[in-house]
LUMLO-500600 format. One record per atom (N, C-alpha, C): atom name; x, z, y; residue number from 1. Coordinates in pm, whole numbers, padded with zeros to 5 digits, m for minus. Atoms other than C-alpha are relative to their C-alpha. Layout:
BEGIN
+----+--------+--------+--------+-----+
: at :     xx :     zz :     yy :   i :
+----+--------+--------+--------+-----+
: CA :      X :      Z :      Y : NUM :
...
+----+--------+--------+--------+-----+
END
This chain:
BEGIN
+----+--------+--------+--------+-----+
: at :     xx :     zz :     yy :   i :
+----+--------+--------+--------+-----+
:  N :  00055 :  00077 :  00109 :   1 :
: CA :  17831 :  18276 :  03874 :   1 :
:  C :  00045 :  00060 : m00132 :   1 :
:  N : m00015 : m00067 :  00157 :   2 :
: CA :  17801 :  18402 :  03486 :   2 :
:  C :  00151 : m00076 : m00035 :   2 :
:  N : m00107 :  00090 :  00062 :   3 :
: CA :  18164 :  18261 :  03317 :   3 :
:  C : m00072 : m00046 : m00102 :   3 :
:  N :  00058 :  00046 :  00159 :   4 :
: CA :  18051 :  18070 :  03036 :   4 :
:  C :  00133 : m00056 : m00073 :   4 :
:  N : m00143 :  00009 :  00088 :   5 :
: CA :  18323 :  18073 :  02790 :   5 :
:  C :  00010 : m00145 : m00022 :   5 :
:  N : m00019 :  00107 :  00093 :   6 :
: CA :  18494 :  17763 :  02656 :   6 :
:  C : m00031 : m00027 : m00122 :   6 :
:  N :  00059 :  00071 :  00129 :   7 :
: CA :  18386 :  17564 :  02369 :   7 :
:  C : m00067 : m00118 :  00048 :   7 :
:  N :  00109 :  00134 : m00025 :   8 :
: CA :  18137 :  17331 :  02260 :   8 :
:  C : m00182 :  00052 :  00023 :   8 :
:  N :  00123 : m00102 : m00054 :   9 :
: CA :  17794 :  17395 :  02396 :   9 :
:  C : m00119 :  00060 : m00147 :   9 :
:  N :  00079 : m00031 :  00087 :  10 :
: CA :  17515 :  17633 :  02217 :  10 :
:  C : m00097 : m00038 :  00014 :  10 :
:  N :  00187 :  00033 :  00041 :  11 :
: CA :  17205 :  17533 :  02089 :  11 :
:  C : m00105 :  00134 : m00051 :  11 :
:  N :  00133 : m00116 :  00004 :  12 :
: CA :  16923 :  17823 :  02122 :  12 :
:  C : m00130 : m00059 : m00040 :  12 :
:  N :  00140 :  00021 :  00038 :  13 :
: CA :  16573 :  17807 :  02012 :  13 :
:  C : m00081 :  00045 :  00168 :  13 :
:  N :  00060 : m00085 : m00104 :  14 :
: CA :  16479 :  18047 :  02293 :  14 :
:  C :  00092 :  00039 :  00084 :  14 :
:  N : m00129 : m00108 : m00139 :  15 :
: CA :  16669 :  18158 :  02674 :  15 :
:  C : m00106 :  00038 :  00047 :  15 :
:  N :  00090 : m00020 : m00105 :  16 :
: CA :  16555 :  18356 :  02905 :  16 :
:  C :  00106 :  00037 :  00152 :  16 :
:  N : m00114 :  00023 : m00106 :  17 :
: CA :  16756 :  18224 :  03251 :  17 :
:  C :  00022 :  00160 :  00060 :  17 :
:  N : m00022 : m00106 : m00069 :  18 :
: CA :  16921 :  18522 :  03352 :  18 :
:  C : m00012 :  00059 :  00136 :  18 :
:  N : m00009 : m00126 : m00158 :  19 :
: CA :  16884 :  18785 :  03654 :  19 :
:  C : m00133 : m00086 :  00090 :  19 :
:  N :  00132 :  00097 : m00050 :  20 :
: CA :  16544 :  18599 :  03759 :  20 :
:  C :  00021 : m00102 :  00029 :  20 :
:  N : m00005 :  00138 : m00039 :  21 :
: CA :  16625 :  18268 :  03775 :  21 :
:  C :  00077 : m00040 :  00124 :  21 :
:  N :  00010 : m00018 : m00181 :  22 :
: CA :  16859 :  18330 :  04101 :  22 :
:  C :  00180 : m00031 : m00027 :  22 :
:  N : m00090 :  00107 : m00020 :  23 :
: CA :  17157 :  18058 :  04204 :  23 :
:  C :  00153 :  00095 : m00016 :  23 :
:  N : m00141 : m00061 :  00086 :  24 :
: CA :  17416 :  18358 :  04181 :  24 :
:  C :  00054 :  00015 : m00088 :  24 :
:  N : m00004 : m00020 :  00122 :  25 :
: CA :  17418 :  18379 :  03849 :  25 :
:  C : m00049 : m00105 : m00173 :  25 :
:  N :  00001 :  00077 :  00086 :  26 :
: CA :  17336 :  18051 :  03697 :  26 :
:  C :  00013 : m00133 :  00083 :  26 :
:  N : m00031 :  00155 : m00144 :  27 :
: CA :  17481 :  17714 :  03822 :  27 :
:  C : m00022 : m00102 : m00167 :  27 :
:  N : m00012 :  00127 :  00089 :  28 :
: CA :  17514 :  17312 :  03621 :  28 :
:  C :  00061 :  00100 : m00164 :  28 :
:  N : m00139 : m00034 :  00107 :  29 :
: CA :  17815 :  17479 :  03369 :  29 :
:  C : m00106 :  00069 : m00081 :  29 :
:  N :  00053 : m00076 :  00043 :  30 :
: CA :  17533 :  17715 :  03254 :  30 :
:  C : m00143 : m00093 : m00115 :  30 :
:  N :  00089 :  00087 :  00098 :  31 :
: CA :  17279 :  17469 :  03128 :  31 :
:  C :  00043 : m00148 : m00087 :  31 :
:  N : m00068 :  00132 :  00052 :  32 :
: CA :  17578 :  17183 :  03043 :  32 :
:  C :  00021 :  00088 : m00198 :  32 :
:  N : m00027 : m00084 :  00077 :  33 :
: CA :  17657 :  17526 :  02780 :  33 :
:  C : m00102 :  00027 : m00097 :  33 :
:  N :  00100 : m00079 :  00042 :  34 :
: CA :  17366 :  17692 :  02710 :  34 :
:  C : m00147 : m00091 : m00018 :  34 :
:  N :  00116 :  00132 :  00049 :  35 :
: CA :  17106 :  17412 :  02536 :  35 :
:  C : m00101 :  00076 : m00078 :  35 :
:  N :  00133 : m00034 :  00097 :  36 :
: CA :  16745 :  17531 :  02436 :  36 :
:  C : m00095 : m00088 :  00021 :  36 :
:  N :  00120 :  00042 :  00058 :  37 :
: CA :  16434 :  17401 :  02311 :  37 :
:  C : m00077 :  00059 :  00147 :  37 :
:  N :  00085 : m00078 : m00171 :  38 :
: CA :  16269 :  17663 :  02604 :  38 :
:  C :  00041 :  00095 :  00030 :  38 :
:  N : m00053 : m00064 : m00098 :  39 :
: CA :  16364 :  17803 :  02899 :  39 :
:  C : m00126 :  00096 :  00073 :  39 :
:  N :  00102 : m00063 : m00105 :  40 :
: CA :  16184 :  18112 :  03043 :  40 :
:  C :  00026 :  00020 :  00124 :  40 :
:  N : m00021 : m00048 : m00115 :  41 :
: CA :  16200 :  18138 :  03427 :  41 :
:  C : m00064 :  00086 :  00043 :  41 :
:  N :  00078 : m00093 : m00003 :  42 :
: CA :  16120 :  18445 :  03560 :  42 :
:  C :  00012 :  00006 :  00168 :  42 :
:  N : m00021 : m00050 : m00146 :  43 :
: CA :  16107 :  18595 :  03923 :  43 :
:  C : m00093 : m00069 :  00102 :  43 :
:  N :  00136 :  00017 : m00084 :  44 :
: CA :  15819 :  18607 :  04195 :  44 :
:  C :  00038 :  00042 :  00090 :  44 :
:  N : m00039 : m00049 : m00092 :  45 :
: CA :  16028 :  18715 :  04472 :  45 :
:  C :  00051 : m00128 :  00113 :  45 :
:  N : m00060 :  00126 : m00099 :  46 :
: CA :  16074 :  18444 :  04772 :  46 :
:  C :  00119 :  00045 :  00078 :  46 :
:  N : m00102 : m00048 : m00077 :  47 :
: CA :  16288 :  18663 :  04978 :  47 :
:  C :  00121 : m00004 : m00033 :  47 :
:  N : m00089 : m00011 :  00118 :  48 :
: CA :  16522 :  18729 :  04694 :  48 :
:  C :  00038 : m00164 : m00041 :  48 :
:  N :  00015 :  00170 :  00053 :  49 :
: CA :  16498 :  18311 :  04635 :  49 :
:  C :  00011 :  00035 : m00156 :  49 :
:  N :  00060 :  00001 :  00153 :  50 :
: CA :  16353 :  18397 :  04271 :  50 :
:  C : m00087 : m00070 : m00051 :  50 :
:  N : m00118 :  00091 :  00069 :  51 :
: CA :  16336 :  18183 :  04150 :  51 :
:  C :  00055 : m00065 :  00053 :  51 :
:  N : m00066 :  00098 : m00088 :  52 :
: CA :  16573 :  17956 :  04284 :  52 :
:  C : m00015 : m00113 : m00011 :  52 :
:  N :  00008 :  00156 :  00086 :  53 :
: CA :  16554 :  17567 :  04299 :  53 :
:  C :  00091 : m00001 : m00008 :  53 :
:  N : m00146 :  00029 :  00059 :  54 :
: CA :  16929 :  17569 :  04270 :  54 :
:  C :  00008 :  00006 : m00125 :  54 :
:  N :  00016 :  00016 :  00131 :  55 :
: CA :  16876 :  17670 :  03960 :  55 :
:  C : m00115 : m00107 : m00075 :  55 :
:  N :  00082 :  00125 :  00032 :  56 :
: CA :  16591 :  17437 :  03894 :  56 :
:  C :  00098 : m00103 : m00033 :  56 :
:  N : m00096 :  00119 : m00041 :  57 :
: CA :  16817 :  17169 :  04003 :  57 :
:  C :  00092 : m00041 : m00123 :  57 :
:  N : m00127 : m00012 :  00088 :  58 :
: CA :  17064 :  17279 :  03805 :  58 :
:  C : m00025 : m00018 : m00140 :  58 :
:  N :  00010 :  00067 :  00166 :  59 :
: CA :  16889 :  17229 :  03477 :  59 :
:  C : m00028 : m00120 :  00004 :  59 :
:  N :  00011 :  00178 :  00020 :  60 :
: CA :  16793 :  16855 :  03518 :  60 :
:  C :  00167 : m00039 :  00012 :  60 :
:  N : m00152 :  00069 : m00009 :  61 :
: CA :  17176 :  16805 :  03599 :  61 :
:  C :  00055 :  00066 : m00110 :  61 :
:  N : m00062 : m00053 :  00123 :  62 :
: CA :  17316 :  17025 :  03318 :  62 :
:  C : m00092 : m00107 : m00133 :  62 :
:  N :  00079 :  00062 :  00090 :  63 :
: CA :  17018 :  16841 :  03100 :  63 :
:  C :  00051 : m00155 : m00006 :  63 :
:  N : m00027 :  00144 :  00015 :  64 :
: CA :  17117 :  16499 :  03196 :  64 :
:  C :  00136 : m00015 : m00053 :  64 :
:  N : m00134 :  00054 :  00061 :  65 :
: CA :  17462 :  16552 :  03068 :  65 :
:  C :  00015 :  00020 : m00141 :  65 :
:  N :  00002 :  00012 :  00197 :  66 :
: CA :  17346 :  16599 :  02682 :  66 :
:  C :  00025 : m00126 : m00045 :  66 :
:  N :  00001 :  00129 :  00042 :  67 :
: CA :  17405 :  16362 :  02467 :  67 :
:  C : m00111 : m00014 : m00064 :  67 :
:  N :  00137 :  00008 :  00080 :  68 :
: CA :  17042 :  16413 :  02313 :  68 :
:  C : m00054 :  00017 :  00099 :  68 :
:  N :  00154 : m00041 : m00086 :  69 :
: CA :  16710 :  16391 :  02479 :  69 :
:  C : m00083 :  00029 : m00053 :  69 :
:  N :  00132 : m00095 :  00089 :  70 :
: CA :  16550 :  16680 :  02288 :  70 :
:  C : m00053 :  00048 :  00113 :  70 :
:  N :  00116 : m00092 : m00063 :  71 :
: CA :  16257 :  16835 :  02425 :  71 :
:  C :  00035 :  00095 :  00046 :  71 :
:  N : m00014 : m00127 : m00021 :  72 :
: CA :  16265 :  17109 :  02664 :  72 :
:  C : m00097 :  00075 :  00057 :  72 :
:  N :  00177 : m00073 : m00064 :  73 :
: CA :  15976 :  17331 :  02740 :  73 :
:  C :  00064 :  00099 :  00102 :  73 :
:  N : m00048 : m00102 : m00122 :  74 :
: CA :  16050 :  17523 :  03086 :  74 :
:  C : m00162 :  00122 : m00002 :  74 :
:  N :  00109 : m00122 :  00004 :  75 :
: CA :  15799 :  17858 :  03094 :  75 :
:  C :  00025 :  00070 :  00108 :  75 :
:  N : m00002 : m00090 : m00151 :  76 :
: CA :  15770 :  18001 :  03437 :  76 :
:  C : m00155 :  00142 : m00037 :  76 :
:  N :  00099 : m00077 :  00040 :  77 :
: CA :  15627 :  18342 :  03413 :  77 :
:  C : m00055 :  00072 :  00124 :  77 :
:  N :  00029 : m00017 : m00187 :  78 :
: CA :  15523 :  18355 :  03782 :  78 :
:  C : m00048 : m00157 :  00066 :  78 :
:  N :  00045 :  00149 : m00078 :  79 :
: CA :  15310 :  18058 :  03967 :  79 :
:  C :  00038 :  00062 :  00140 :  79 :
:  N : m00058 : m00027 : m00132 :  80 :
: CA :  15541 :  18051 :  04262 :  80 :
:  C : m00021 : m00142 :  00089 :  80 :
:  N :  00044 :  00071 : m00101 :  81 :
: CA :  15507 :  17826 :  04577 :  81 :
:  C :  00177 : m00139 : m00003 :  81 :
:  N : m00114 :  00020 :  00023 :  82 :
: CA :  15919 :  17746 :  04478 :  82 :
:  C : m00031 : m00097 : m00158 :  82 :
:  N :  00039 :  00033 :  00158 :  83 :
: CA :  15820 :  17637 :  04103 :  83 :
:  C : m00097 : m00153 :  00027 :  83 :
:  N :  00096 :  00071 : m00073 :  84 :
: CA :  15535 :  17456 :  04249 :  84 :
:  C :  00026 : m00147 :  00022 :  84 :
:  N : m00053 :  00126 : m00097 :  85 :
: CA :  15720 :  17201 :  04501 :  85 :
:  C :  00108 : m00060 : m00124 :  85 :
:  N : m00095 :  00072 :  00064 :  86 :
: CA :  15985 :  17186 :  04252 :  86 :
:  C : m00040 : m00148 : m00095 :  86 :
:  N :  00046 :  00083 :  00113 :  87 :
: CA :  15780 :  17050 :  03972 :  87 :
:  C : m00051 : m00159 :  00050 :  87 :
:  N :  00066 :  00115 : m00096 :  88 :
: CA :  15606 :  16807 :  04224 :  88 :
:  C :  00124 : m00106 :  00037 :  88 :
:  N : m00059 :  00131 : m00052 :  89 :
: CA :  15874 :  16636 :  04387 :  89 :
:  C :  00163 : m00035 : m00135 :  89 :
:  N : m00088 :  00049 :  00109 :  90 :
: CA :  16080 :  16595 :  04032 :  90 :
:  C : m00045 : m00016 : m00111 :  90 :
:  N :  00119 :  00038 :  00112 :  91 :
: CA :  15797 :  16541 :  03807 :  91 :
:  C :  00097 : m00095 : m00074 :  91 :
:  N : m00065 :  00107 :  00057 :  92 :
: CA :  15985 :  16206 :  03726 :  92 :
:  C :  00086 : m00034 : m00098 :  92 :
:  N : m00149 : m00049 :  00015 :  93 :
: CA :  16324 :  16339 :  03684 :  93 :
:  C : m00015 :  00035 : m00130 :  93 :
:  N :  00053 : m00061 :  00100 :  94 :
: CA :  16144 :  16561 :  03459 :  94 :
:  C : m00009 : m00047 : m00177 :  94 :
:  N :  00035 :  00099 :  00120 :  95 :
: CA :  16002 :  16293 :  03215 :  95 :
:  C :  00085 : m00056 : m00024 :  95 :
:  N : m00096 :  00073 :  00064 :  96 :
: CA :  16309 :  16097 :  03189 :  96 :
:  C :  00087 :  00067 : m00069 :  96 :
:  N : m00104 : m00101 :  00072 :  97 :
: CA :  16494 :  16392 :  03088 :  97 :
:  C : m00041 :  00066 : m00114 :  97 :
:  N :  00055 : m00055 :  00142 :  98 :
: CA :  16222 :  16490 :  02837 :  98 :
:  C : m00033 :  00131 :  00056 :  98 :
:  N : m00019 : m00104 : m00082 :  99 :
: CA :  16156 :  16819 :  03051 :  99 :
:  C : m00132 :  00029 : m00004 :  99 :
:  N :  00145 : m00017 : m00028 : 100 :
: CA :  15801 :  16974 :  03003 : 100 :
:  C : m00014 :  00132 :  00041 : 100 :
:  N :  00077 : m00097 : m00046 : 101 :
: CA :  15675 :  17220 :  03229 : 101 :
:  C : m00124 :  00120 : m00037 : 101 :
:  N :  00114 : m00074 :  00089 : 102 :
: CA :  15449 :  17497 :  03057 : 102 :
:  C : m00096 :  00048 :  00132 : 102 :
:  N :  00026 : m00155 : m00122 : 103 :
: CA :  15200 :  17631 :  03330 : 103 :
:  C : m00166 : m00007 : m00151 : 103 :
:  N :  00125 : m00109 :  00036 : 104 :
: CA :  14929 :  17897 :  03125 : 104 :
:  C : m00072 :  00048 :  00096 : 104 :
:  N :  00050 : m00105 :  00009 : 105 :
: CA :  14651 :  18037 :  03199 : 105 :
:  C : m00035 :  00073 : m00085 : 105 :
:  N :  00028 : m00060 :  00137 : 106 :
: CA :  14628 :  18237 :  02907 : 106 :
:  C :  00016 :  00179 :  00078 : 106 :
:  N :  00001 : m00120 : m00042 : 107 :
: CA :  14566 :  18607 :  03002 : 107 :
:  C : m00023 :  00114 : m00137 : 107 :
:  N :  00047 : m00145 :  00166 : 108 :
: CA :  14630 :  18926 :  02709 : 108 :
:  C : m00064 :  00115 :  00099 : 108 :
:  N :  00012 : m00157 : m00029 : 109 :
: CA :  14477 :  19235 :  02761 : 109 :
:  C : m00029 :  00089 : m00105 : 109 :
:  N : m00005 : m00079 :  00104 : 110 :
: CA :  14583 :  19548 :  02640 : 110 :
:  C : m00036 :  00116 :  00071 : 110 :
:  N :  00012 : m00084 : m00051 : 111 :
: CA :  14462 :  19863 :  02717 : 111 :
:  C : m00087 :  00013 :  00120 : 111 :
:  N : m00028 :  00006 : m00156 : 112 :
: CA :  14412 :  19905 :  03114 : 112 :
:  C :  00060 : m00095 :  00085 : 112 :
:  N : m00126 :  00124 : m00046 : 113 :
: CA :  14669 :  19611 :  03157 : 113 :
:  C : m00065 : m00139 : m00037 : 113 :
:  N :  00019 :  00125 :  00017 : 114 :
: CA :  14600 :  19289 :  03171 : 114 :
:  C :  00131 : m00123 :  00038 : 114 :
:  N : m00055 :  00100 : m00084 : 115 :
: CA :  14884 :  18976 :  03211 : 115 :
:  C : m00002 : m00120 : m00033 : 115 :
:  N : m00042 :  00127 :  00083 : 116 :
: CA :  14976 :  18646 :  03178 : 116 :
:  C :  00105 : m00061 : m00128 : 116 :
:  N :  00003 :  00064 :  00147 : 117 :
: CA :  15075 :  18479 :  02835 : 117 :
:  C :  00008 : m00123 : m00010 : 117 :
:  N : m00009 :  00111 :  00092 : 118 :
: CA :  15195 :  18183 :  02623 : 118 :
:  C :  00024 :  00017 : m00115 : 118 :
:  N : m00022 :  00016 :  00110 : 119 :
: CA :  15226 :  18108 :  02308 : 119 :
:  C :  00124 : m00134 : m00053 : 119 :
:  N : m00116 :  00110 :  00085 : 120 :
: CA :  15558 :  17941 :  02143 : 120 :
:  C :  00035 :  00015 : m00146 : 120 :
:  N :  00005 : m00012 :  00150 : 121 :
: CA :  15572 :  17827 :  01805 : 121 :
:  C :  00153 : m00018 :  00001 : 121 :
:  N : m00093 :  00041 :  00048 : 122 :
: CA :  15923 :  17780 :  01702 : 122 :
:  C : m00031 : m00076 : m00162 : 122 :
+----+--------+--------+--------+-----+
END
């Protein structure tokens, strides 16, 4: 698991959950610390458990121990089958915690390339 130094926790505008979203490397301590507005989850790998719901998990429980219930926009940049179930069977959890789920279809293309896209205003 990442150390997350002592103190008092930071407030970000923007994260992006480290090493794809994957339970080695981000537990509770990480989102009790590390407080944003929005969270990008990344990783499309099931084998790998990328994303992880541990980590899912782990932000409604790091979230519920704020003492504010600011807004948090979660941005998954992968429609995974893991992301999916999560959102489903904690929808609830979700809303009481203030917790909004981004799913895009918004598609750029540049060039030859084409991917998926959001847009965040800060």
């Amino acid at each position: 698991s990442i150390a997350v130094p002592p103190g008092p926790p930071m407030y970000l505008d923007l994260v992006y959950i480290p090493n794809h979203s994957n339970s080695k490397n981000v537990d509770v301590e990480f989102f009790k610390r590390v407080r944003s507005s929005y969270y990008v989850v990344s990783g499309n790998d099931a084998a790998a458990e990328e994303p992880s719901r541990a980590v899912l998990d782990s932000l409604l429980e790091g979230k519920a121990q704020w003492d504010s219930n600011m807004q948090v926009t979660l941005i998954p940049t992968h429609d995974s089958e893991v992301m999916r179930e999560w959102y489903q069977e904690t929808h609830e959890k979700q809303q009481d915690l203030n917790i909004m789920v981004l799913a895009s279809s918004s598609t750029v293309v540049m060039q030859d390339e084409s991917f998926p896209a959001c847009k965040i205003e800060l």
